[in-house]
N, C-alpha and C positions, 0 to 999 in steps of 0.2 A: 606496146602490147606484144606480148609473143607467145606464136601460135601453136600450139601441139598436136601430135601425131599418135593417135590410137589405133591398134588395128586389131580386128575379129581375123580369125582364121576359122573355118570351119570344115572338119572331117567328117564324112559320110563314109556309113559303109552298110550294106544287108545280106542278110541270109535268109535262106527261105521264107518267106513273109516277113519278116522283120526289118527292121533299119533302127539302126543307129548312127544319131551324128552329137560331135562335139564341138563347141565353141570357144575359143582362147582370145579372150583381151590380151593383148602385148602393149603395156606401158609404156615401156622403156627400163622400168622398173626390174628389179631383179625378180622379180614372180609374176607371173601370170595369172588371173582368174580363171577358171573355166567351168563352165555350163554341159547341161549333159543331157540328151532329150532321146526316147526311143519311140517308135509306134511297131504297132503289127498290125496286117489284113485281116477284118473279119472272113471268120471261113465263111461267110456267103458270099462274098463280094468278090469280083476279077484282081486280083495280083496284079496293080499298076506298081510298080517299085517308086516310080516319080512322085505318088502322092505319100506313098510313106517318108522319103526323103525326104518332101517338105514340112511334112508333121513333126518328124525327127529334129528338124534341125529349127521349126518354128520352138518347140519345146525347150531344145537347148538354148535358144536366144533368148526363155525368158527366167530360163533356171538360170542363164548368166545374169540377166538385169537383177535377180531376186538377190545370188550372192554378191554383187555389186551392192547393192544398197546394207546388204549386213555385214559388209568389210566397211562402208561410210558409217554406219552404225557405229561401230568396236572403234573408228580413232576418233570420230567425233567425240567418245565417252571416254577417251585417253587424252583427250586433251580438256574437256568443261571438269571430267569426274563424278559425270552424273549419267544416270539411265539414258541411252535412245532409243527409240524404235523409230526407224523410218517407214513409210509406206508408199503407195507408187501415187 
């Protein structure tokens, strides 16, 4: 058996209430996938930057998993020749 190595990297960053973070699968592969997640502070709520950051980046971890499954999609149907849809 042999074992492979996947790795997420993820970038954070905000501005005034906001946050944005990104997430990069690195394969090995010549291309990367990446996931792309934002939140912002309701104007009533205190401006914790921490929980935007994790909203941010909970978001981009699942817009990655989503284009993940529709890149398994596209060669699954390059290699049968037939429609897929995957779902989680």
């Amino acid at each position: 058996m042999h074992q492979k190595r996947w790795n997420v990297e993820i970038f954070v960053d905000d501005d005034e209430g906001r946050s944005y973070a990104e997430a990069r699968l690195h394969t090995g592969e010549a291309e990367s996938v990446t996931g792309r997640g934002r939140a912002r502070v309701n104007p009533a709520d205190d401006d914790i930057p921490e929980i935007g950051d994790e909203l941010a980046v909970a978001r981009a971890l699942t817009d990655l998993g989503h284009r993940l499954l529709l890149t398994s999609s596209r060669d699954i149907s390059a290699v049968t020749h037939d429609e897929v849809r995957l779902t989680h």
